[in-house]
N, C-alpha and C positions, 0 to 999 in steps of 0.2 A: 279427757274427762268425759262419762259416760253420762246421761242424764235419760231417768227415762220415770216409769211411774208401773207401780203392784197393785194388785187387787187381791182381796181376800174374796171376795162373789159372796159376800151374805146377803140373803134377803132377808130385807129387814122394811119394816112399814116405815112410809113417811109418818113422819107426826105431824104433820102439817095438815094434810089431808086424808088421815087413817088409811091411805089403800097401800095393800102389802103385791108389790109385783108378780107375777107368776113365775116356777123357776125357768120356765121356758124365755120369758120374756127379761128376765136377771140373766141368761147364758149370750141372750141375742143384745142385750146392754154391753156386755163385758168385752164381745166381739165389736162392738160399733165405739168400743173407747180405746183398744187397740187399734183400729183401723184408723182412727183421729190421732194418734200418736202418734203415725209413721205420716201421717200428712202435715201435721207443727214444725214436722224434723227432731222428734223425742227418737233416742238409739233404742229403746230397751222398752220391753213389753213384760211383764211378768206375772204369772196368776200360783195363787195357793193351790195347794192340793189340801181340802176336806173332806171328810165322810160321813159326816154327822150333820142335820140341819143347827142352826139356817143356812147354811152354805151351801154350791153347788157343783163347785170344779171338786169333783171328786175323779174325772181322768186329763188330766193337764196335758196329755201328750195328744189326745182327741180334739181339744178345744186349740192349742197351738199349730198341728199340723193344719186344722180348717184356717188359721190366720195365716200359716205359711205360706197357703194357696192366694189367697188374696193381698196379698203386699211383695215389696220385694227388696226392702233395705234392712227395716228393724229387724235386732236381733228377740229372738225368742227364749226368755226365759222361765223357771219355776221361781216361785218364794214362798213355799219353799217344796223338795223332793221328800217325800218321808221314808229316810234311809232305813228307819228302825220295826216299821211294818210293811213296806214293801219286799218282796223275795231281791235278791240282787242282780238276778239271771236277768226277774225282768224287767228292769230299770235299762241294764246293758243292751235290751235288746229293742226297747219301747224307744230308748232315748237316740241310739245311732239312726232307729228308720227315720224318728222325726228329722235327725241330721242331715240324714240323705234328700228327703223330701224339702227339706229347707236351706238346700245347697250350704250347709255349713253354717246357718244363719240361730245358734243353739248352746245354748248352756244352761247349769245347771244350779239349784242352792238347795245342797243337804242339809238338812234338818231332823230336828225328832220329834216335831209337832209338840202344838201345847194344849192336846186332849185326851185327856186319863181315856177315857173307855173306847179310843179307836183300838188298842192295843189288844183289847182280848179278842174283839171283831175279826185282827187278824192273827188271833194264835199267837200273840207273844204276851208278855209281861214288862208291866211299865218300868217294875222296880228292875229291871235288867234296861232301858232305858240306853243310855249311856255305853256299856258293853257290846249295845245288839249294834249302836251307830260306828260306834270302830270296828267290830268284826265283819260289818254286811259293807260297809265302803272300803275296804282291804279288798275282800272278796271282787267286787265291782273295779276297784284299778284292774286289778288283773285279768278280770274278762274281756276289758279294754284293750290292753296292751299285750295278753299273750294269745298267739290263735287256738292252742292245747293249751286247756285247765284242770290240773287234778287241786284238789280242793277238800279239805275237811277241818268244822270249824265245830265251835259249841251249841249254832243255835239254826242247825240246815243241816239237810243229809248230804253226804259228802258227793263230791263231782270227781267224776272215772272222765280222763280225756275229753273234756266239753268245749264246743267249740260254739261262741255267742255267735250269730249270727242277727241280722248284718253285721257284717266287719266295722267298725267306725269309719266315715268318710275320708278318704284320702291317708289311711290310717290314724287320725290324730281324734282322738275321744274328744267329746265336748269338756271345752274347762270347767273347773267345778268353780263353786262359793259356796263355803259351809256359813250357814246363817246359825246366830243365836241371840237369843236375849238376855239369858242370864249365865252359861255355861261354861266355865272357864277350862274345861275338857276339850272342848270344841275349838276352840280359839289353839288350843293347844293339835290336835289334830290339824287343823287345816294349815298350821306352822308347819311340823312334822313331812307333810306333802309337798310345801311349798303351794297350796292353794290357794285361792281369795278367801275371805272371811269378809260376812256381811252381819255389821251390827245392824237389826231392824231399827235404832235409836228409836223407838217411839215408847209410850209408857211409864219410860225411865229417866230421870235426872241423868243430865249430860256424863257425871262423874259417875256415875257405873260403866257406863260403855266406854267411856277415857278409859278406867282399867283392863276393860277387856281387850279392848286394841292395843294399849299397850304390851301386854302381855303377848298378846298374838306379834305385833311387832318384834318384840327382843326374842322370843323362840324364832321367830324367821329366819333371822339372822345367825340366829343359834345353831340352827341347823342346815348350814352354809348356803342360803339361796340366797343372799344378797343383803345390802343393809337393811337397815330398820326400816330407814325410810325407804326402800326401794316395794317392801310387804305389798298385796294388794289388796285394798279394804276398802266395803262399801257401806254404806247407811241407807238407811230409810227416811224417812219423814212424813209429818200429816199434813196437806194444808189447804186452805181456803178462802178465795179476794174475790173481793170485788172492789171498782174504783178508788171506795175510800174507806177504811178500817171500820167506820159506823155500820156501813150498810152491811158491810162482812159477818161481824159480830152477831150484829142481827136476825140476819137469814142462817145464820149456823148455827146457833145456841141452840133452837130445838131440836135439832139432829145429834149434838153433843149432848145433852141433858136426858136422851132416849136412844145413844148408843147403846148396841150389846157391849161394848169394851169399855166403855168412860162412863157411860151414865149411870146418874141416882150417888157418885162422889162427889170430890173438890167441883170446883165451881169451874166455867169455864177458863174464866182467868186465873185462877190458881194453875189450872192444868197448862197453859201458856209460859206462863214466870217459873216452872219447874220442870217444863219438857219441852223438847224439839214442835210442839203443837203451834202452829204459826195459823192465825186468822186474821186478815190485814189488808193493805192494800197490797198493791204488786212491789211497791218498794220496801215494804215491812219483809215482805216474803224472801228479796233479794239478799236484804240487810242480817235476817232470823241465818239463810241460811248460809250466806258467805261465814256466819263465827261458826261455823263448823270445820273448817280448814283452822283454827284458831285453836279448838278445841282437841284436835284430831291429827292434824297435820296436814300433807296434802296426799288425797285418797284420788280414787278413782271411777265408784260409781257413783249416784246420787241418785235415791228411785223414790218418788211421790205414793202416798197414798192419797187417792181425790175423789173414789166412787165408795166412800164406807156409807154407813150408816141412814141407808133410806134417800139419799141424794138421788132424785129425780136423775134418769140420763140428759136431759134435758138443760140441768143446773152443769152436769158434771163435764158435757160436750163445751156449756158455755167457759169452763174455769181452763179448760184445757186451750181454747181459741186466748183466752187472757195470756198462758202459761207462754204459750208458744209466739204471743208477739209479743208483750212486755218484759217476761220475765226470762226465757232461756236464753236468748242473746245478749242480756246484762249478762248474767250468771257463765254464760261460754269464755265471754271476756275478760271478767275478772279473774274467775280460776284459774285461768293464764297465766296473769301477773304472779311473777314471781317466782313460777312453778321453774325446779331445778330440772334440769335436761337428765339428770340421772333415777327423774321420778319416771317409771313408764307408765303406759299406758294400758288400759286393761285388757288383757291379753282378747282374742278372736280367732276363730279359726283361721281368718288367712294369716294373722299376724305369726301365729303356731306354726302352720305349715311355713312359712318362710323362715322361722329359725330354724326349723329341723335341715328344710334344704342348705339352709346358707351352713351348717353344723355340719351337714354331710360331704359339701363341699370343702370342706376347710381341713376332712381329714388328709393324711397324705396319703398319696397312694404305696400300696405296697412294693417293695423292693424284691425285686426279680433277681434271682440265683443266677 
């Protein structure tokens, strides 16, 4: 089980103290809560790709490779890639250097973003949405996997013998995770591949993303890569401790009540008792997110969201020192219990390259005349 925590990178102003960060100083935030992640012992690192303020990772593969230089366990990932306005050439080609540069320490989560007007910024159309994320990630396995690419689709000018370069490291492409929140295409693609699927859980009342995983489960298996339960799927989450639920509550309500995503609706408690939104002590936290294997079955990643909305780096350095002694060593333990020896574990580059070897191994050799 993978535990790790995503960032969206908005600037956004404290309410506390009306001052809005610089995006300079939002980029060197994002970089110093990755770098505390890999120090907690958290696996997974992940930043959004935006183009639009208030946001700032607008190149994820710039801001990771600078992280890849300074750590050397955590993996590197996106939450999400936006399959549907970036070219696919350049995905195949941005994503292997970072791989090479990060000795394999790299994956991925397709998405098709949820902002109407980056689409025309880059020359596509929304209402093709959906269309452009299956045709431009077809396009993309195969840049991966074959060294000559001819290529012609609906929505690119076609490819004569193209060869991506870098090659992916050791041949083996970064694993994908097609992320979504509401798209049951998507869930259906990322079956089709046999890929992860990341429900963001957050926003939504448990029982939508229960159907969506489900779904993505029974196509999994549908499409011969293993049982149901064998799928690999990850979640999101929002959250927020201190000591004891009072003081939590407290110091987070004005950051929820002047979120760009939550605020000016339901109340903070409302937003608690109908979503994955946990604000508590460490053991509420633990309790909130172990009924997620209850919910879901047992998955594989589990990534936080803990720097949104105006959170001083200061509070969010502080919740990650809580995360890392209180809460991810319950949380390692219990997901444990119980878990079937035929659930695996989220695949990795090395784990990749050892199935290929041990696969190559095992063929037989050919019979000589």
């Amino acid at each position: 089980m993978q535990f790790g925590i995503f960032t969206v990178g908005d600037v956004t102003p404290d309410p506390t103290t009306s001052r809005t960060p610089s995006e300079n100083e939002r980029i060197k935030a994002m970089v110093a809560v990755a770098l505390k992640a890999e120090e907690i012992g958290l696996d997974v690192f992940a930043t959004g790709e935006h183009h639009n303020p208030p946001f700032v990772p607008s190149s994820p593969t710039t801001m990771l490779g600078y992280i890849a230089a300074r750590t050397e366990r955590i993996i590197l990932s996106t939450s999400t890639t936006l399959i549907t306005t970036n070219d696919p050439v350049k995905i195949a080609e941005d994503y292997a250097m970072l791989q090479h540069l990060a000795d394999g320490r790299v994956d991925l989560m397709m998405g098709r973003g949820n902002t109407g007007p980056v689409y025309p910024w880059f020359g596509q159309d929304i209402r093709q949405g959906i269309p452009l994320a299956i045709e431009n990630y077809a396009l993309l396995r195969e840049l991966w996997r074959k060294d000559v690419v001819n290529w012609e689709g609906r929505f690119r000018t076609p490819l004569q013998s193209f060869t991506s370069t870098p090659r992916p490291l050791d041949g083996i492409p970064p694993f994908v995770w097609h992320g979504s929140i509401r798209s049951p295409e998507i869930a259906e693609q990322a079956a089709y591949y046999g890929d992860g699927f990341f429900a963001n859980n957050i926003f939504w009342p448990k029982e939508h993303f229960i159907r969506l995983i489900t779904l993505y489960r029974q196509r999994y298996a549908h499409y011969g890569h293993g049982t149901s339960e064998q799928a690999i799927v990850g979640l999101g989450g929002h959250i927020f401790m201190r000591k004891n639920s009072q003081d939590a509550i407290r110091e987070f309500r004005p950051y929820f009540d002047n979120a760009p995503v939550y605020g000016h609706g339901p109340s903070l408690e409302e937003f608690m008792a109908e979503t994955p939104l946990t604000v508590g002590s460490p053991q509420q936290i633990i309790d909130k997110t172990l009924t997620f294997r209850d919910a879901f079955g047992h998955y594989q990643r589990q990534l936080f969201l803990m720097d949104h909305a105006g959170l001083p780096l200061k509070t969010v350095l502080e919740q990650l020192d809580i995360l890392g002694e209180e809460v991810l060593p319950v949380l390692r333990k219990e997901f444990a219990v119980g878990r079937p020896a035929t659930v695996p574990d989220a695949p990795t580059h090395a784990s990749l390259l050892a199935r290929r070897d041990a696969e190559a191994s095992a063929v037989p050799a050919p019979v000589l005349p």
